[in-house]
mmCIF file as Biopython writes it, N, C-alpha, C and O atoms, coordinates in Angstrom:
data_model
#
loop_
_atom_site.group_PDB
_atom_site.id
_atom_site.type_symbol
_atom_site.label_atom_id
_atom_site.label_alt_id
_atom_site.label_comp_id
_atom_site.label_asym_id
_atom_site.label_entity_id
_atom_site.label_seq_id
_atom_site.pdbx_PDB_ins_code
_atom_site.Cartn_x
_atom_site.Cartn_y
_atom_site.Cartn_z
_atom_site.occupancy
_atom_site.B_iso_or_equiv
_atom_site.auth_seq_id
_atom_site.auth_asym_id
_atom_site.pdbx_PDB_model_num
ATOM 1   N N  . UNK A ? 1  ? 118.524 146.357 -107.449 1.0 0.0 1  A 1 
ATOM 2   C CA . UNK A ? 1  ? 118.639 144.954 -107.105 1.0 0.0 1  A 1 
ATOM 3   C C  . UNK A ? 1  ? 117.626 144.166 -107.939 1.0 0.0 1  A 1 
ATOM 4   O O  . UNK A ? 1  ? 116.452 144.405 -108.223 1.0 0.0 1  A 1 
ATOM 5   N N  . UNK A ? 2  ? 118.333 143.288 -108.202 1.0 0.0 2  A 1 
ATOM 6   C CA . UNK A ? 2  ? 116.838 142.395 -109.537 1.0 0.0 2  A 1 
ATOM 7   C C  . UNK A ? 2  ? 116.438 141.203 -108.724 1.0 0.0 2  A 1 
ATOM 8   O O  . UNK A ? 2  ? 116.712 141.062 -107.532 1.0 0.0 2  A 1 
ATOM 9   N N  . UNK A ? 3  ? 115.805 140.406 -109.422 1.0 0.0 3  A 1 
ATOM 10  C CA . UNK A ? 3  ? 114.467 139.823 -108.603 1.0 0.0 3  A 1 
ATOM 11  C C  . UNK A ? 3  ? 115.639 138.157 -108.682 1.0 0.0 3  A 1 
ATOM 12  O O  . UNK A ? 3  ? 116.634 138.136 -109.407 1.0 0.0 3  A 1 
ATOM 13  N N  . UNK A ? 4  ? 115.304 137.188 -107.979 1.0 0.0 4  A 1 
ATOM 14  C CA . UNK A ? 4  ? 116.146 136.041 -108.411 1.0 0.0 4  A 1 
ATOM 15  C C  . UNK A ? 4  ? 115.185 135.284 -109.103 1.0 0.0 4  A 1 
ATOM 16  O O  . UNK A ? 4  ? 114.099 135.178 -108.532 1.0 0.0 4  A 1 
ATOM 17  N N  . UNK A ? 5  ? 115.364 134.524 -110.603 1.0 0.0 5  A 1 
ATOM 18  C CA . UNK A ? 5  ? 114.580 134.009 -111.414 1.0 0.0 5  A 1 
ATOM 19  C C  . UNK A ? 5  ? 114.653 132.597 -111.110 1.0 0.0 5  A 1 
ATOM 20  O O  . UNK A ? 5  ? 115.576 131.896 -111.526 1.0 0.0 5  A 1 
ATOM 21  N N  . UNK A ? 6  ? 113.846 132.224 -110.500 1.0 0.0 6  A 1 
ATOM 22  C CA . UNK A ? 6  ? 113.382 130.669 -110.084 1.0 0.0 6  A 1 
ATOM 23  C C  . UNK A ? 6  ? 113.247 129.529 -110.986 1.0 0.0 6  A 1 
ATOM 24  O O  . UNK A ? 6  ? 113.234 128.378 -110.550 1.0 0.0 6  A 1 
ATOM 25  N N  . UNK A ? 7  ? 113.136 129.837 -112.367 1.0 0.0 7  A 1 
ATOM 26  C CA . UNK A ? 7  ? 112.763 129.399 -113.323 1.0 0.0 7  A 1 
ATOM 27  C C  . UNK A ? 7  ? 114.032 129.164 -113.837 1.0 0.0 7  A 1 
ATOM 28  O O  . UNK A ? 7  ? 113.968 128.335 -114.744 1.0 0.0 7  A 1 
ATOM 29  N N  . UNK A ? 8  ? 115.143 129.554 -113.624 1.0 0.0 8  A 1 
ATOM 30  C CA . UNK A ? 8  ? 116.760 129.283 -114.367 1.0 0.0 8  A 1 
ATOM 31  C C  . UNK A ? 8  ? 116.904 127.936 -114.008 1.0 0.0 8  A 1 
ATOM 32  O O  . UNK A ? 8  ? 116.817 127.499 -112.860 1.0 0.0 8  A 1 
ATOM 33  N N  . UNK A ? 9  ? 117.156 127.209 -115.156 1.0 0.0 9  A 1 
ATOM 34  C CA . UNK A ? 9  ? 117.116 125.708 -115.465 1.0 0.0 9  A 1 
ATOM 35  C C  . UNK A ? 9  ? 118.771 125.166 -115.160 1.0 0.0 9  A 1 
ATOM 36  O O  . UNK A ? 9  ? 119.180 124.039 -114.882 1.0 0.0 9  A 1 
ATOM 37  N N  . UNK A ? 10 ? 119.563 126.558 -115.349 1.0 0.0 10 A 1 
ATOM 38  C CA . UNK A ? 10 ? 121.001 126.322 -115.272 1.0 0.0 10 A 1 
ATOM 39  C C  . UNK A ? 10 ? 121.476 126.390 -114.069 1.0 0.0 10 A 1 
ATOM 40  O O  . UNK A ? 10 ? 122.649 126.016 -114.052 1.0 0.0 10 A 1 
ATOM 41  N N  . UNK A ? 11 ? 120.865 126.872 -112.503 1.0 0.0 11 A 1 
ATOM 42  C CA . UNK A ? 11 ? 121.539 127.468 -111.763 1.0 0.0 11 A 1 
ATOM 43  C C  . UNK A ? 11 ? 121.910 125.916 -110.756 1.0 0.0 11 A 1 
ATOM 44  O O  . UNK A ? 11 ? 121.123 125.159 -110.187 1.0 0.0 11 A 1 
ATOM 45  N N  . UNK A ? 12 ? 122.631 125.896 -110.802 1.0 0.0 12 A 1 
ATOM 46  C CA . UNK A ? 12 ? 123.647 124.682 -109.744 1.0 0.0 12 A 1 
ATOM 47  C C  . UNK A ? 12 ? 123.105 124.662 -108.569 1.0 0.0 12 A 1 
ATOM 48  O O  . UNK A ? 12 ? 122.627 123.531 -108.477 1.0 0.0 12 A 1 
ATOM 49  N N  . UNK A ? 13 ? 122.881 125.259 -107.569 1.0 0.0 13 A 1 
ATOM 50  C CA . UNK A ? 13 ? 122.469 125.584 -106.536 1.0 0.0 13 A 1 
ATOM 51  C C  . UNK A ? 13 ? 120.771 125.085 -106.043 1.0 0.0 13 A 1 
ATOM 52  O O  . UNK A ? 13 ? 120.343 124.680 -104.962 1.0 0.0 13 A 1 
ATOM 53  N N  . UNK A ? 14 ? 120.050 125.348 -107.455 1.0 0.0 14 A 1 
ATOM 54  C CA . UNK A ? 14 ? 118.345 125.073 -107.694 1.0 0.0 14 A 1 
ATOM 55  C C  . UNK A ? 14 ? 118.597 123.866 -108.094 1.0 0.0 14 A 1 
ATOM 56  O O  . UNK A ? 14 ? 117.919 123.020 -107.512 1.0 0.0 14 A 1 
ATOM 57  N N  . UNK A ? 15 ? 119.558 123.344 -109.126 1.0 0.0 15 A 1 
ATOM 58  C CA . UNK A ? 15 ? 119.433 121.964 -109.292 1.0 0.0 15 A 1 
ATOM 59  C C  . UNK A ? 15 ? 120.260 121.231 -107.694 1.0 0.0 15 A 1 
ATOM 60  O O  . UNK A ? 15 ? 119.536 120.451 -107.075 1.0 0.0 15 A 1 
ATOM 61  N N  . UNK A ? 16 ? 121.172 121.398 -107.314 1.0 0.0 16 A 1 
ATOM 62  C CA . UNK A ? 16 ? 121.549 120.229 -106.207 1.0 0.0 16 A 1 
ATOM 63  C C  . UNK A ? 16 ? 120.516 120.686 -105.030 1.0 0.0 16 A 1 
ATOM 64  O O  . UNK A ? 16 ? 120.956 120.286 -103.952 1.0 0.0 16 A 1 
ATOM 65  N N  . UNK A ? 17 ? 119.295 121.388 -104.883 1.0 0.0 17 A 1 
ATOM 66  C CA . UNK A ? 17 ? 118.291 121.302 -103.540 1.0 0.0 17 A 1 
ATOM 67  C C  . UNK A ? 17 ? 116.973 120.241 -104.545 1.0 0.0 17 A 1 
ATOM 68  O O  . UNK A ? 17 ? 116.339 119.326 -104.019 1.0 0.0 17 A 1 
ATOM 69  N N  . UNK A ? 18 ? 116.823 120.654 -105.986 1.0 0.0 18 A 1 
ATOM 70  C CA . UNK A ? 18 ? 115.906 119.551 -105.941 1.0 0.0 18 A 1 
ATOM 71  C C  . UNK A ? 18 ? 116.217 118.185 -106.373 1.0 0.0 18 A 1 
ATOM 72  O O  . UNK A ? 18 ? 115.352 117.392 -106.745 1.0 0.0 18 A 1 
ATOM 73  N N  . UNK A ? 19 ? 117.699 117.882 -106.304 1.0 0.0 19 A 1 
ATOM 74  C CA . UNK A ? 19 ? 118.044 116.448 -105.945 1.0 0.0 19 A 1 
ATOM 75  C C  . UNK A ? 19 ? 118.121 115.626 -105.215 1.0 0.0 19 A 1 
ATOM 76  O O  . UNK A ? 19 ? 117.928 114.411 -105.254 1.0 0.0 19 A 1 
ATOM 77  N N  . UNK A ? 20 ? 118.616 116.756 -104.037 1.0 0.0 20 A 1 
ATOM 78  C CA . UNK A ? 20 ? 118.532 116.246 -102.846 1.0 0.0 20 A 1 
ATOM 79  C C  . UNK A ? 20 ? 117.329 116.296 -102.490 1.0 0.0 20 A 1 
ATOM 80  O O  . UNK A ? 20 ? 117.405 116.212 -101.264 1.0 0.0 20 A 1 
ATOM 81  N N  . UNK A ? 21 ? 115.906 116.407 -102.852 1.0 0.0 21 A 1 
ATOM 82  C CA . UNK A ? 21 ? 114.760 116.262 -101.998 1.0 0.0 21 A 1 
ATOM 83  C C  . UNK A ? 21 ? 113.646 115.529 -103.271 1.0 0.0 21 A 1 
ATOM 84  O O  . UNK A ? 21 ? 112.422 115.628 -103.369 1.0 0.0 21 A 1 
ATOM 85  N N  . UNK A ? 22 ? 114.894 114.604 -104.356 1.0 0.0 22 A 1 
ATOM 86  C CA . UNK A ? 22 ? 114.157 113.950 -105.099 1.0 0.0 22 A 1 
ATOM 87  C C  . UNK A ? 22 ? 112.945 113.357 -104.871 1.0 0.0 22 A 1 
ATOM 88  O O  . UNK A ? 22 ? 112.626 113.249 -103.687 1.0 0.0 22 A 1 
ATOM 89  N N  . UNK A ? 23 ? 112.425 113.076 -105.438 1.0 0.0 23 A 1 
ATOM 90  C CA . UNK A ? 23 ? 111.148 111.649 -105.172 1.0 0.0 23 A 1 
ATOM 91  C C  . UNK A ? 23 ? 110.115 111.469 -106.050 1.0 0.0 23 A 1 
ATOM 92  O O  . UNK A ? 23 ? 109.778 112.445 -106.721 1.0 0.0 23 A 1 
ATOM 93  N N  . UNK A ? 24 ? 109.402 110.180 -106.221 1.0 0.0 24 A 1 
ATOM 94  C CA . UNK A ? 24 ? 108.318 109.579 -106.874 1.0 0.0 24 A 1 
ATOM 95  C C  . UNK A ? 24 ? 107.379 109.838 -106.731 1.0 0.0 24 A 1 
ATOM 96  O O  . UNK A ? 24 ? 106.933 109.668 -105.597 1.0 0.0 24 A 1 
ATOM 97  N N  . UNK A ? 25 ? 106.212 110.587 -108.106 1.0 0.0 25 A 1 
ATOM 98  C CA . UNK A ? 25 ? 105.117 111.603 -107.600 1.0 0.0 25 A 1 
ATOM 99  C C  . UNK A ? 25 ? 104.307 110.715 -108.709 1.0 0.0 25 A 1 
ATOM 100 O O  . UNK A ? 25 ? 104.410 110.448 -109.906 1.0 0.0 25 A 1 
ATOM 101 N N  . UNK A ? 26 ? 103.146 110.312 -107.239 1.0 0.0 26 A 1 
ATOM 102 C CA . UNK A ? 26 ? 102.358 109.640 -108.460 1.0 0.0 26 A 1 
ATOM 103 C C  . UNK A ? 26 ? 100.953 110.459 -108.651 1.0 0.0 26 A 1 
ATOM 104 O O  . UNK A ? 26 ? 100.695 111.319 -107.809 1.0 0.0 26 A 1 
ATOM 105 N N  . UNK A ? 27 ? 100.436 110.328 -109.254 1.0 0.0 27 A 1 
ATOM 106 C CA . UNK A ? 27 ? 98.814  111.507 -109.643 1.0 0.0 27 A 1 
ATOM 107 C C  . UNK A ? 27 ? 97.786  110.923 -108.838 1.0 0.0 27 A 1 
ATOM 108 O O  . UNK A ? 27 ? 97.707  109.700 -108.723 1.0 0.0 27 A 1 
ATOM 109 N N  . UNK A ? 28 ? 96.906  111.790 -108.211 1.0 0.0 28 A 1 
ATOM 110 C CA . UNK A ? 28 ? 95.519  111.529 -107.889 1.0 0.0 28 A 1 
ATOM 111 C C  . UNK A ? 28 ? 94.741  111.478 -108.991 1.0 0.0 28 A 1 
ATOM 112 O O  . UNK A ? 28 ? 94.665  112.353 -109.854 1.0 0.0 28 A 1 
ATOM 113 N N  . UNK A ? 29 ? 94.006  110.168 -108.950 1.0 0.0 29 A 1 
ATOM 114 C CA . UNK A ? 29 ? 92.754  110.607 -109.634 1.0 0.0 29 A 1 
ATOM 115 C C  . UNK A ? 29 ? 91.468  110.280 -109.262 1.0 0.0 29 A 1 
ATOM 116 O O  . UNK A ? 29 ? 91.159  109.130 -108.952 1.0 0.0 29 A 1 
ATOM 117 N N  . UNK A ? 30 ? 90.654  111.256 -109.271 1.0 0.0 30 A 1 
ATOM 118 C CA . UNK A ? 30 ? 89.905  111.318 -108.367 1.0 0.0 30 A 1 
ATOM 119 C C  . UNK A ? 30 ? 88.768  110.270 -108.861 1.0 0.0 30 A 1 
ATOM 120 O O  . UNK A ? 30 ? 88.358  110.209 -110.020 1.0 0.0 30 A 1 
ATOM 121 N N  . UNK A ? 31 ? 88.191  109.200 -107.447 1.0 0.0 31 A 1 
ATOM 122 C CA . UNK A ? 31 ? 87.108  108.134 -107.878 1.0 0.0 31 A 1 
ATOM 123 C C  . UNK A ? 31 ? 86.209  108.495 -106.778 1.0 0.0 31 A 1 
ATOM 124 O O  . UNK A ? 31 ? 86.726  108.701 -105.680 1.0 0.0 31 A 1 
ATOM 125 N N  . UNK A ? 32 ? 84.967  108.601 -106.907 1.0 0.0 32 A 1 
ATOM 126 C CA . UNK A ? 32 ? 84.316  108.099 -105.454 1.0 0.0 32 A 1 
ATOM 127 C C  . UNK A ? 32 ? 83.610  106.866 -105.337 1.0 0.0 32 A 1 
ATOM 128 O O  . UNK A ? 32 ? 82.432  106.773 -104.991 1.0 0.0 32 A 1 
ATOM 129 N N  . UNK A ? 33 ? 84.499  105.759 -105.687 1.0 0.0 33 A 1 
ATOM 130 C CA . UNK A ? 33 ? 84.542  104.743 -105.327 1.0 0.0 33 A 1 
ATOM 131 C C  . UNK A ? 33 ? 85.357  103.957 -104.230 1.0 0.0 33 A 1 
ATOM 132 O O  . UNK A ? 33 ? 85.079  102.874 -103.716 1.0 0.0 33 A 1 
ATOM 133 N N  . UNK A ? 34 ? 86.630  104.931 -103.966 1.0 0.0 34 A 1 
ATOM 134 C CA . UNK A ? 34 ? 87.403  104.873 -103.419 1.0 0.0 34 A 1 
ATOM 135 C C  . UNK A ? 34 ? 87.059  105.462 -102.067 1.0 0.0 34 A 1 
ATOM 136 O O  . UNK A ? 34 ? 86.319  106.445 -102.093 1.0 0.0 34 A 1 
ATOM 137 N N  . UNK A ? 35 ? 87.603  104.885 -100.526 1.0 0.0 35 A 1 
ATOM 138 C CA . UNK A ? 35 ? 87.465  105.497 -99.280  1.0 0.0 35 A 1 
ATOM 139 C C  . UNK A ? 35 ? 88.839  106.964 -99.730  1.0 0.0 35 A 1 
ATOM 140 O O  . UNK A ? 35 ? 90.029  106.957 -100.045 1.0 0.0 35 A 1 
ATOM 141 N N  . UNK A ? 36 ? 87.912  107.898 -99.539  1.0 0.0 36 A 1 
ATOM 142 C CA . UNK A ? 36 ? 88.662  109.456 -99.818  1.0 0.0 36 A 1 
ATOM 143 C C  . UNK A ? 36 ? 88.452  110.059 -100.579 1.0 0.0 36 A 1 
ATOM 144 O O  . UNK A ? 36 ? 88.988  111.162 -100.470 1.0 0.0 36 A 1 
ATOM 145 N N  . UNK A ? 37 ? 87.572  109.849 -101.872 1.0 0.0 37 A 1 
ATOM 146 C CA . UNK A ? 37 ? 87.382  110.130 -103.223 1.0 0.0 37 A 1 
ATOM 147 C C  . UNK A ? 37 ? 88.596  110.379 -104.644 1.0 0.0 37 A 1 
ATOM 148 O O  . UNK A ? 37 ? 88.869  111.102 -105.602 1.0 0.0 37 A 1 
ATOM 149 N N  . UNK A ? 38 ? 89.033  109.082 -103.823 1.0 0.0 38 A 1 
ATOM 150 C CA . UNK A ? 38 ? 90.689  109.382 -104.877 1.0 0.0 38 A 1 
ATOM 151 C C  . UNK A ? 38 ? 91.084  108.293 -104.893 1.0 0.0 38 A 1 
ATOM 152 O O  . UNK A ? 38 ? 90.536  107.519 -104.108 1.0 0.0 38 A 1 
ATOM 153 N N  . UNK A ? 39 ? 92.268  107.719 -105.842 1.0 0.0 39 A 1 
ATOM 154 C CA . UNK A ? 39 ? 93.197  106.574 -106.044 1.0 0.0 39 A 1 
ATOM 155 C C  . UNK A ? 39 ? 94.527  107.383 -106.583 1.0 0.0 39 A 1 
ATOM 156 O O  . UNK A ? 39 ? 94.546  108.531 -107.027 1.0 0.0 39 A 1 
ATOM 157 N N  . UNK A ? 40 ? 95.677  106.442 -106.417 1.0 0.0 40 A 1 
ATOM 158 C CA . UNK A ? 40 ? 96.858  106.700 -107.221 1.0 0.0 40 A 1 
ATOM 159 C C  . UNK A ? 40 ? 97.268  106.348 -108.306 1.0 0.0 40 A 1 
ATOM 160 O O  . UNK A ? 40 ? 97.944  105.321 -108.248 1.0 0.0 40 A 1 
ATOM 161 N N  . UNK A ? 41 ? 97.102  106.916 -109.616 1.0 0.0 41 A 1 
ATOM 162 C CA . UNK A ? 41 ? 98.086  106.335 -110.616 1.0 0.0 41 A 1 
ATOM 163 C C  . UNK A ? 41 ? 99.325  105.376 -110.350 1.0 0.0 41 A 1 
ATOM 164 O O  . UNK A ? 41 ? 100.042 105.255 -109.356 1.0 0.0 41 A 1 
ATOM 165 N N  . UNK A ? 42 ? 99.328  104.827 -111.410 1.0 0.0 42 A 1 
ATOM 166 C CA . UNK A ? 42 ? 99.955  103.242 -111.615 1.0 0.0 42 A 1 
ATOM 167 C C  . UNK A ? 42 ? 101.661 104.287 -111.508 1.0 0.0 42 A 1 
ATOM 168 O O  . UNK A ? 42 ? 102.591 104.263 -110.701 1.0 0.0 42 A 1 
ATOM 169 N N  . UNK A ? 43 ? 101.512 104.725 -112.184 1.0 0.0 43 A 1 
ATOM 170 C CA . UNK A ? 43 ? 102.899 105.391 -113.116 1.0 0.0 43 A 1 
ATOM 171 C C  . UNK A ? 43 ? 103.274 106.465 -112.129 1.0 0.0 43 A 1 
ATOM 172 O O  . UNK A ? 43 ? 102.493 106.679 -111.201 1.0 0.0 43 A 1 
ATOM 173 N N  . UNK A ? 44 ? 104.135 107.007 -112.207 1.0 0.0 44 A 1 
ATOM 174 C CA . UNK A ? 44 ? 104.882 107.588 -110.894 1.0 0.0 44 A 1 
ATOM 175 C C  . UNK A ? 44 ? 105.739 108.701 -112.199 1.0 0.0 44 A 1 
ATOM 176 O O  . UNK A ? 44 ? 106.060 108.408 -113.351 1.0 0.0 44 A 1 
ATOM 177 N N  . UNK A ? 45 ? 105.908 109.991 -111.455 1.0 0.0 45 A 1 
ATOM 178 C CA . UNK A ? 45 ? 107.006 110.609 -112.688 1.0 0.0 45 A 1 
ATOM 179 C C  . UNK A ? 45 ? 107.772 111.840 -111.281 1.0 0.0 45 A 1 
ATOM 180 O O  . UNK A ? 45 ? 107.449 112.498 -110.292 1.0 0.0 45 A 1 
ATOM 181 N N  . UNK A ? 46 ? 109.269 111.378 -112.389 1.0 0.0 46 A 1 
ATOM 182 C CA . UNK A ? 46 ? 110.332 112.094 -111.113 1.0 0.0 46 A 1 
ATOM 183 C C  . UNK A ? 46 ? 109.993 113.707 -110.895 1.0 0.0 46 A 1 
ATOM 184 O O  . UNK A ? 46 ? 109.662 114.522 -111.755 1.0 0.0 46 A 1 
ATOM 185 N N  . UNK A ? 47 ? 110.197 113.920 -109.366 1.0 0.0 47 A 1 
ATOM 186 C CA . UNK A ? 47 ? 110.187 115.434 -109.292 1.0 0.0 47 A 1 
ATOM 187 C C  . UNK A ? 47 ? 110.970 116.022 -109.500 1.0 0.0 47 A 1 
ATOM 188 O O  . UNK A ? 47 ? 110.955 117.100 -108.907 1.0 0.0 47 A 1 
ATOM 189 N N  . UNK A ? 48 ? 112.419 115.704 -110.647 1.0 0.0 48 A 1 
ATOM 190 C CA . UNK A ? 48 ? 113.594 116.741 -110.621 1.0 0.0 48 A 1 
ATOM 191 C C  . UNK A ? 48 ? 113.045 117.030 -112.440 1.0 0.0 48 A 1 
ATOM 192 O O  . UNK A ? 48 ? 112.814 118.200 -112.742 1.0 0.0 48 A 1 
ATOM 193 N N  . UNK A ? 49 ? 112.895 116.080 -113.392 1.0 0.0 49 A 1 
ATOM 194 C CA . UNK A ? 49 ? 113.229 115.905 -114.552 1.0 0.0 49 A 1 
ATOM 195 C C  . UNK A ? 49 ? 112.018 115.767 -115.355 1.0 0.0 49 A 1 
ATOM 196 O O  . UNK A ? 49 ? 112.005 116.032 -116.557 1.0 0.0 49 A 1 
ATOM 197 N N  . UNK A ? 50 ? 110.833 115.290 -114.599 1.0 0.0 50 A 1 
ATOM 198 C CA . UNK A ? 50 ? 109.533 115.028 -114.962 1.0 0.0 50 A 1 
ATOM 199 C C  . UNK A ? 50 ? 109.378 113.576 -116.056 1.0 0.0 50 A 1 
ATOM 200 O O  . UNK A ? 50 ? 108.456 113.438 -116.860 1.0 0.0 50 A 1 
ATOM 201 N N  . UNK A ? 51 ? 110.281 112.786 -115.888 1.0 0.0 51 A 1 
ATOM 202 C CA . UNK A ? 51 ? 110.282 111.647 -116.670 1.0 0.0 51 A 1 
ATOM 203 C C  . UNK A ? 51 ? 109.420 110.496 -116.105 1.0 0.0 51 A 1 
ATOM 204 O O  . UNK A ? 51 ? 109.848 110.146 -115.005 1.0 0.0 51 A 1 
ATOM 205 N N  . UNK A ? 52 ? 108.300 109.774 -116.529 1.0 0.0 52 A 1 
ATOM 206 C CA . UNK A ? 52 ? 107.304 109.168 -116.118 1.0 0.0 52 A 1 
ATOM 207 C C  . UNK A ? 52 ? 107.504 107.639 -116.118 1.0 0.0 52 A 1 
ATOM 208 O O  . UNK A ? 52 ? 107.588 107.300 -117.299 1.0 0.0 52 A 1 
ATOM 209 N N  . UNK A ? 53 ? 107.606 106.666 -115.380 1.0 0.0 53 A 1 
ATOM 210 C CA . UNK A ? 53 ? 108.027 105.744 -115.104 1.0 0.0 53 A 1 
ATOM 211 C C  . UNK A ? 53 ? 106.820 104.686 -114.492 1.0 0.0 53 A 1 
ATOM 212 O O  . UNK A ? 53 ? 105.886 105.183 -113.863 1.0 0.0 53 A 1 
ATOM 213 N N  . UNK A ? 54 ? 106.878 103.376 -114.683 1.0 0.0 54 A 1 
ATOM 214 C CA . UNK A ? 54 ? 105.897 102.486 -114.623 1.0 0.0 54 A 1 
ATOM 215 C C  . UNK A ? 54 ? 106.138 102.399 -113.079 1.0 0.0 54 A 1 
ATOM 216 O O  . UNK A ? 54 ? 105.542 103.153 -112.309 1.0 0.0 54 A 1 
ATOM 217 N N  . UNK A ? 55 ? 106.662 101.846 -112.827 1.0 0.0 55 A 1 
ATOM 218 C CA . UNK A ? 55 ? 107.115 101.905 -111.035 1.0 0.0 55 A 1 
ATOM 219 C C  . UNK A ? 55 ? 108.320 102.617 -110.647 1.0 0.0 55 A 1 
ATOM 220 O O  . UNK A ? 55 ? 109.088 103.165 -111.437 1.0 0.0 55 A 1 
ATOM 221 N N  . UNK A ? 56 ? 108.482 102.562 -108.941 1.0 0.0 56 A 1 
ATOM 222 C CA . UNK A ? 56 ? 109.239 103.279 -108.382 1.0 0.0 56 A 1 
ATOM 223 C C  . UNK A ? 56 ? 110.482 102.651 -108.580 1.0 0.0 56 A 1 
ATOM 224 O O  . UNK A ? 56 ? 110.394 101.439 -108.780 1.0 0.0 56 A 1 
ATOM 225 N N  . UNK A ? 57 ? 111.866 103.236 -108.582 1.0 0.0 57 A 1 
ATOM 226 C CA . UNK A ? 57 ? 113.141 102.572 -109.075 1.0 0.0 57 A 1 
ATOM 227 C C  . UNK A ? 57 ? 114.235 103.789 -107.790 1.0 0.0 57 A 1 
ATOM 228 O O  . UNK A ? 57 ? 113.918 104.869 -107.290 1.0 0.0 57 A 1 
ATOM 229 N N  . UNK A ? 58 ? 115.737 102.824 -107.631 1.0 0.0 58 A 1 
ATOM 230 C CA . UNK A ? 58 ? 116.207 103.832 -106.902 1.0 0.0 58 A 1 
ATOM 231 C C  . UNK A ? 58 ? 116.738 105.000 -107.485 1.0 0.0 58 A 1 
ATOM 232 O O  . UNK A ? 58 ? 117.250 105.818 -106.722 1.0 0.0 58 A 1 
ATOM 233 N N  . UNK A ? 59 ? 116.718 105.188 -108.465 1.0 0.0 59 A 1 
ATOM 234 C CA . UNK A ? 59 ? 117.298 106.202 -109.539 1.0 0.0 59 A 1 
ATOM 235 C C  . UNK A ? 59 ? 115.955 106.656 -111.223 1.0 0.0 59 A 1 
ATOM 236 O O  . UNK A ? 59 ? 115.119 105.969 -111.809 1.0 0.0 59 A 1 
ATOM 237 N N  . UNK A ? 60 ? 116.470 108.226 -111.410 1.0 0.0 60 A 1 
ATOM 238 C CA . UNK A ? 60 ? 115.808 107.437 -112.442 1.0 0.0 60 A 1 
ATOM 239 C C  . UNK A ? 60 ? 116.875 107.782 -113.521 1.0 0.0 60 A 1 
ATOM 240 O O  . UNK A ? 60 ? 117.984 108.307 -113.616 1.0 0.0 60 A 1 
ATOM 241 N N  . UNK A ? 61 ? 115.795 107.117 -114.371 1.0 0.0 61 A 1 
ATOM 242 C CA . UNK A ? 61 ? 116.712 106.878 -115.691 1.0 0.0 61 A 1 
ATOM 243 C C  . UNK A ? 61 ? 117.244 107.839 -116.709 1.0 0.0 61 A 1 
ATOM 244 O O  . UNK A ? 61 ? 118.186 107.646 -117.479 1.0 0.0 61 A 1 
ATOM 245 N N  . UNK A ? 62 ? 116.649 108.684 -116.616 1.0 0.0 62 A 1 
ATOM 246 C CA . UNK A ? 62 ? 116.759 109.805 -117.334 1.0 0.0 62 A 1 
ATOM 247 C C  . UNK A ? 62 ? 117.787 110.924 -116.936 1.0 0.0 62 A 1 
ATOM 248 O O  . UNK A ? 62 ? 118.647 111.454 -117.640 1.0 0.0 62 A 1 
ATOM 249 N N  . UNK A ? 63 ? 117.476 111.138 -115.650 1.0 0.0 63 A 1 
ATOM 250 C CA . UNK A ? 63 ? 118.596 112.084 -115.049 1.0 0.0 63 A 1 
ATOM 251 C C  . UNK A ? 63 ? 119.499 111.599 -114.412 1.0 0.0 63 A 1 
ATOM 252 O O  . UNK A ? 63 ? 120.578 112.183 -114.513 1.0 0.0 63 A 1 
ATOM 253 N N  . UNK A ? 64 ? 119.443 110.514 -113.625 1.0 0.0 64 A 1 
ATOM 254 C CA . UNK A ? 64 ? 120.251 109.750 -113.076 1.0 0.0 64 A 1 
ATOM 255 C C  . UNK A ? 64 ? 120.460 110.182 -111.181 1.0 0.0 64 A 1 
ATOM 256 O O  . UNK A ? 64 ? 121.140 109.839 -110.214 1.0 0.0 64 A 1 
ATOM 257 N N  . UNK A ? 65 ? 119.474 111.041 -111.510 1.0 0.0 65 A 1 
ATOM 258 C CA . UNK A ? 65 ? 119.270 111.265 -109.372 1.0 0.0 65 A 1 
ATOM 259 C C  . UNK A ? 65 ? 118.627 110.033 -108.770 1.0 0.0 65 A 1 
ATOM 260 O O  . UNK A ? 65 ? 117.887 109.129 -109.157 1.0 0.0 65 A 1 
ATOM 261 N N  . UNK A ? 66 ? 119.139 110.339 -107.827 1.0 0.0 66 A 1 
ATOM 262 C CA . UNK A ? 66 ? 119.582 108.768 -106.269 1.0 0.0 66 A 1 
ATOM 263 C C  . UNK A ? 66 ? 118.105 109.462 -106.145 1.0 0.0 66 A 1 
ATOM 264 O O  . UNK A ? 66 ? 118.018 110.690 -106.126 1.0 0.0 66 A 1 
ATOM 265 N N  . UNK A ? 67 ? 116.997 108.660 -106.064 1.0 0.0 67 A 1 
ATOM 266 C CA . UNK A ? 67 ? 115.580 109.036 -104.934 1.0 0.0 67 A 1 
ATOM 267 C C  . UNK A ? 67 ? 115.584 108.450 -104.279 1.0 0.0 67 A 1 
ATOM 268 O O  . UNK A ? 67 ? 115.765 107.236 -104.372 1.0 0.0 67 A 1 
ATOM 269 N N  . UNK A ? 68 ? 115.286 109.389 -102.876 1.0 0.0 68 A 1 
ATOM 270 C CA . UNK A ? 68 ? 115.198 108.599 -101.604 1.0 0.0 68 A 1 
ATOM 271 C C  . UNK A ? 68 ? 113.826 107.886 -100.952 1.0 0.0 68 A 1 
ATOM 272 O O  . UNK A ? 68 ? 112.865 108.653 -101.010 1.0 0.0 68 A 1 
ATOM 273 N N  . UNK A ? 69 ? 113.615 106.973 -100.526 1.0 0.0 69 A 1 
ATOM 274 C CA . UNK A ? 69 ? 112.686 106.590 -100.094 1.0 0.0 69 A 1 
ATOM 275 C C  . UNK A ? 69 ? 111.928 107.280 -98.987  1.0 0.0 69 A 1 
ATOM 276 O O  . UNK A ? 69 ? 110.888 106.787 -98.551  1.0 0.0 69 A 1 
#
């Protein structure tokens, strides 16, 4: 029995679960100026496609997945 490769970019199944649980990932960076020792980057980049975007949008542009709020 072989191992299932997580990393297959092709498999249908891995792509429609991380569409459906799309969303806008913006970076910590860490300040301690900030209450928490952190702030958020301006720029936001999708979690299906990794395409980096100035603000949040309902789609992105690149792949064309619906993100949900």
């Amino acid at each position: 029995m072989s191992e299932f490769d997580w990393n297959r970019k092709d498999d249908a199944l891995i792509r429609q679960l991380k569409q459906r649980n799309a969303q806008w990932i913006h970076e910590k960076i860490p300040d301690k100026n900030y209450f928490g020792g952190f702030k958020y980057s301006a720029t936001c980049k999708c979690s299906v496609c990794g395409f980096v975007a100035g603000h949040e949008m309902p789609e992105c542009p690149r792949c064309k997945t619906r993100i949900m709020r």
